[in-house]
C-alpha positions in Angstrom: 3.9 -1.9 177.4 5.4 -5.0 178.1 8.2 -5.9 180.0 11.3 -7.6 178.4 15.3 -8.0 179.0 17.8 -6.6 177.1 21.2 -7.9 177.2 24.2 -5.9 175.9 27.6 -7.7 174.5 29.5 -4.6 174.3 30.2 -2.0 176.6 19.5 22.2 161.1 20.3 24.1 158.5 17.2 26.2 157.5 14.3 24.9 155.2 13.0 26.9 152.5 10.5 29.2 154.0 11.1 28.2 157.6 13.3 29.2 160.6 14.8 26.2 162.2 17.2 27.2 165.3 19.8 24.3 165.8 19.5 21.6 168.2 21.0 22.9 171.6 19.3 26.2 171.4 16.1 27.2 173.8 14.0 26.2 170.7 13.8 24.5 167.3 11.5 24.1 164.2 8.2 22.4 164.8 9.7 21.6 169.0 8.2 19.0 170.4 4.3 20.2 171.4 4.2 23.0 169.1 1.2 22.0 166.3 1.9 23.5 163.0 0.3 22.6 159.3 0.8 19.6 157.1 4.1 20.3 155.3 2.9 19.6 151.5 4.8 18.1 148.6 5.7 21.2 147.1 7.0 21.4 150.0 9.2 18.8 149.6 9.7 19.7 146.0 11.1 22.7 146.9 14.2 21.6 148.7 14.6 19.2 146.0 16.4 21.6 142.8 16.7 18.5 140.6 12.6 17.2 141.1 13.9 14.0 142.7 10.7 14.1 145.3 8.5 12.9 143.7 10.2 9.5 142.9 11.3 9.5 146.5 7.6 10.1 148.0 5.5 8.3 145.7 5.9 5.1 147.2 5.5 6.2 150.9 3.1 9.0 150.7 0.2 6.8 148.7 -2.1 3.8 149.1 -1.4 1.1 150.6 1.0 3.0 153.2 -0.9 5.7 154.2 -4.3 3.4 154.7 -2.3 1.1 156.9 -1.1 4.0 158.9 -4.9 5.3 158.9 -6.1 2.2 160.3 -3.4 1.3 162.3 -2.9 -2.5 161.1 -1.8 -4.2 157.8 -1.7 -6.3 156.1 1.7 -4.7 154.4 4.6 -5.7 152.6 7.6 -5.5 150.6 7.0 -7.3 147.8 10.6 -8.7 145.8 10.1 -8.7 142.0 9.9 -12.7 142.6 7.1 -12.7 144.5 8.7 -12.8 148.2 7.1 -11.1 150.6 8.8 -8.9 153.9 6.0 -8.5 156.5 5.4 -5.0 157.6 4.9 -4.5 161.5 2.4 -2.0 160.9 0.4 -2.6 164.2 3.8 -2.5 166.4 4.7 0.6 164.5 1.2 2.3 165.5 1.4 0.8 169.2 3.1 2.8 171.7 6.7 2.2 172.4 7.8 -1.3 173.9 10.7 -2.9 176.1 12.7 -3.0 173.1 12.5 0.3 172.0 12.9 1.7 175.0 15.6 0.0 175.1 17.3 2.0 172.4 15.5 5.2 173.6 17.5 5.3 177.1 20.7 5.7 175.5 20.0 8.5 173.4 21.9 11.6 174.0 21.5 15.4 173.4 18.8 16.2 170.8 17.5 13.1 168.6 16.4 12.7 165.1 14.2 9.9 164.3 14.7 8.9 160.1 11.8 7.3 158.7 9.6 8.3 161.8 6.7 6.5 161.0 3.9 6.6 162.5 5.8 8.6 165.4 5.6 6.0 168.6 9.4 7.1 169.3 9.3 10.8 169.0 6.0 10.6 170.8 8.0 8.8 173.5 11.1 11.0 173.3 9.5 14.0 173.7 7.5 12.5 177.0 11.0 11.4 178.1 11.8 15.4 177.9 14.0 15.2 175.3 14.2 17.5 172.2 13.2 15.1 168.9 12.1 15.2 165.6 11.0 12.7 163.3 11.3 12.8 159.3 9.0 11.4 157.1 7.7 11.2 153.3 4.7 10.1 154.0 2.2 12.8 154.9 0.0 10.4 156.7 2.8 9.5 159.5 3.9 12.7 160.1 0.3 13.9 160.6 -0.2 11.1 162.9 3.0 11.6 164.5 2.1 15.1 165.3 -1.3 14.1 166.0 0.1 12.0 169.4 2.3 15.0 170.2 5.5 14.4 168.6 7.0 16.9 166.4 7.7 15.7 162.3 8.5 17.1 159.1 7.9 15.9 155.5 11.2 15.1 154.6 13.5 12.5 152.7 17.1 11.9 154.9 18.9 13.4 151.9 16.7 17.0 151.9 18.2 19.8 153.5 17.1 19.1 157.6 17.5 21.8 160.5 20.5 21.8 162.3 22.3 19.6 160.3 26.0 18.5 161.9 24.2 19.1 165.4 22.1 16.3 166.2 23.3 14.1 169.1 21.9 11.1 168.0 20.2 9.9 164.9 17.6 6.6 164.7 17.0 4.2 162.0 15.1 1.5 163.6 11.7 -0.7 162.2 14.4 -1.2 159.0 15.2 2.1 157.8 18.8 1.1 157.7 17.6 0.0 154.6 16.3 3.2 153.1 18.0 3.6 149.5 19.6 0.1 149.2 23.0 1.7 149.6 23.9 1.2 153.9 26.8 2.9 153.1 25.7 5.8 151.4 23.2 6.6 154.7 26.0 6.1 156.9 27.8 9.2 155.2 24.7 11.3 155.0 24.2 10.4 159.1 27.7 11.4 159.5 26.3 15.0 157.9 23.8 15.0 160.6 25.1 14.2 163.4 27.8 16.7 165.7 31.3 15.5 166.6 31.1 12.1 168.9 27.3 12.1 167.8 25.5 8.7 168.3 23.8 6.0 165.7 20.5 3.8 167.0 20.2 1.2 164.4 17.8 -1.7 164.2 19.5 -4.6 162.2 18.4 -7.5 160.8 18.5 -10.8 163.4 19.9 -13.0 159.9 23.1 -12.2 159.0 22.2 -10.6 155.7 23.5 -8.1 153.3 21.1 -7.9 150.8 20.0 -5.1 148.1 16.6 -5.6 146.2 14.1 -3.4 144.4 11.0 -4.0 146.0 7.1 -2.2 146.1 4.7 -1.8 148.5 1.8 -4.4 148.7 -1.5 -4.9 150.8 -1.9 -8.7 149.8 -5.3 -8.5 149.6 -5.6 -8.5 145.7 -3.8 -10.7 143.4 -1.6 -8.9 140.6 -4.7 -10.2 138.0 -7.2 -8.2 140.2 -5.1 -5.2 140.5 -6.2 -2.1 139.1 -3.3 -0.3 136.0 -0.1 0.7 138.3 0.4 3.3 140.4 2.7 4.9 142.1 2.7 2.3 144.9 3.5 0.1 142.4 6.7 1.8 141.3 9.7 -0.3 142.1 12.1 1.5 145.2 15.9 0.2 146.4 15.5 -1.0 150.0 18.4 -2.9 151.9 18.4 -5.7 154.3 21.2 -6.5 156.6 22.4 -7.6 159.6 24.5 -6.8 162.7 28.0 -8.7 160.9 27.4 -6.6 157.4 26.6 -2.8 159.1 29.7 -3.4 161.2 31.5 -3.9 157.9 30.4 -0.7 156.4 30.4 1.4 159.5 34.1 0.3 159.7 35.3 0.8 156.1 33.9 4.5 156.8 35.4 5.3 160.0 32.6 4.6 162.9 33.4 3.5 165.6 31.1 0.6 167.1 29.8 1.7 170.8 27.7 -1.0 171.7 25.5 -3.8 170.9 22.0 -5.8 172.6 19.2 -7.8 171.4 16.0 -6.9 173.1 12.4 -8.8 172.6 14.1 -10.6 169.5 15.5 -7.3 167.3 19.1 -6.3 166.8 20.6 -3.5 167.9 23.6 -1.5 167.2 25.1 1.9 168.5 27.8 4.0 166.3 29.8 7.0 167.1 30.3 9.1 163.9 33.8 9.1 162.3 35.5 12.8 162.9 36.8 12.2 159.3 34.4 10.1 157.1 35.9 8.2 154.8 33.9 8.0 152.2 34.1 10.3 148.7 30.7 11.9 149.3 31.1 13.9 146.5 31.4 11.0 143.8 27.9 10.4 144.5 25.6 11.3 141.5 22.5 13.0 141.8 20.5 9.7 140.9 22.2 7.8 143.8 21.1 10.9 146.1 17.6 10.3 144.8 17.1 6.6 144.9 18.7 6.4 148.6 15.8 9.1 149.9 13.2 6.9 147.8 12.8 4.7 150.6 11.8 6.8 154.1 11.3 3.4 155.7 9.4 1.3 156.3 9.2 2.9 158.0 9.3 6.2 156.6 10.7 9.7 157.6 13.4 12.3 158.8 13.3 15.0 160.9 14.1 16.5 164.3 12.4 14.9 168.1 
């Protein structure tokens, strides 16, 4: 690892099939060193009454994701229907953990969930840090890799039923997973589900000061579209989200967090919510398709479960 500064400015329910005990407890589903098989997308389906997960896997769970994961570099992208291209930190992601995510790491509290887990670098970490962590995932290749370096990960989208839901301490959505859905505030009120009374937010931000909502698709950038094979499902178009420290304050504020701190650390953005004890937010307007198209994107970064 490599040493850098950070500077601050600011001072489970049960899955189908399995017994999760909730976080606080002398043990929890899949804790931290304890192997267990694959979950599978029926898996997934199964928590999933109105056959969302497909849509919401698809893009994660499939080439070119999983083969970046599997070989531990990119090239990767989001690709922008015009043609621009977000780089994908794929080799950072498969690394172990670095100043900056330690950074974030240290001021975790109580038992952590890691959204969009990845390849598991942070859980892995975590869990050698002796604390209780889980990652989620949709893509079966990061959560076998994240339990292959001893963290502990389900297959699962941030809007499935998780274990010990409104217990969680603190909740992570770093490497851009604030984006996951293209609706910021729509993942604030499902972490405000997660997490307990006074629990704590880890989010990443953008260094721009952005609020931007695109449909984008995964891309290797090794072929051009002429050369491509008939689409698949990597080719499906997802809702991702990219914004910056200025626009999450925004939303956090219109639904009732309450900004803890914030630091930059080897050039990303950081910023640390405590949950609203009244969101304020109509979660049940929300239709069933905006439930599915904000899971659709585990980020970039993919998953959700406990560390």
């Amino acid at each position: 690892m490599t040493n850098s500064t950070a500077t601050s400015t600011t001072t489970a329910p049960q899955e189908h099939g399995e017994t999760a005990d909730a976080p606080g407890t002398t043990r929890s589903l899949d804790a931290p060193g304890t192997a267990r098989p694959a979950d599978t997308p029926a898996a997934t389906r199964s928590a999933d009454p109105h056959g969302a997960a497909e849509s919401r896997t698809a893009p994660w769970g499939t080439d070119p994701y999983a083969n970046a994961l599997r070989n531990g570099r990119g090239p990767l992208f989001l690709r922008r229907s015009d043609g621009w291209l977000l780089p994908l930190e794929v080799e950072r992601w498969c690394s172990e953990a670095g100043a900056a995510d330690l950074s974030a790491l240290h001021r975790c509290e109580g038992p952590v969930l890691d959204i969009g887990c990845g390849p598991g670098r942070l859980v892995a970490e975590l869990t050698a840090l002796g604390h209780r962590a889980l990652g989620i995932d949709v893509s079966e290749a990061a959560v076998a890799r994240t339990r292959r370096i001893g963290g502990s990960a389900l297959l699962r989208s941030v809007f499935d039923p998780l274990p010990g839901e409104g217990r969680w301490g603190t909740l992570l959505l770093v490497d851009g997973n604030i984006g996951i859905g293209g609706d910021p505030a729509a993942l604030l009120d499902r972490a405000a589900d997660l997490l307990s009374t006074g629990g704590l937010l880890i989010a990443e931000t953008s260094p721009l000061d952005i609020d931007e909502r695109v449909q984008v698709h995964l891309d290797d950038g090794l072929r051009t579209p002429a050369e491509k094979p008939a689409p698949g499902p990597a080719d499906r178009p997802f809702p991702w989200a990219r914004i910056g420290t200025p626009a999450l304050l925004r939303y956090a504020g219109a639904c009732g967090w309450r900004p803890a701190d914030q630091w930059s650390a080897e050039g990303r953005a950081f910023v640390s919510l405590r949950r609203p004890r009244h969101p304020v937010r109509e979660r049940s307007a929300r239709t069933t398709s905006q439930s599915a198209e904000s899971a659709n994107s585990t980020p970039v970064i993919s998953s959700q479960l406990e560390r």
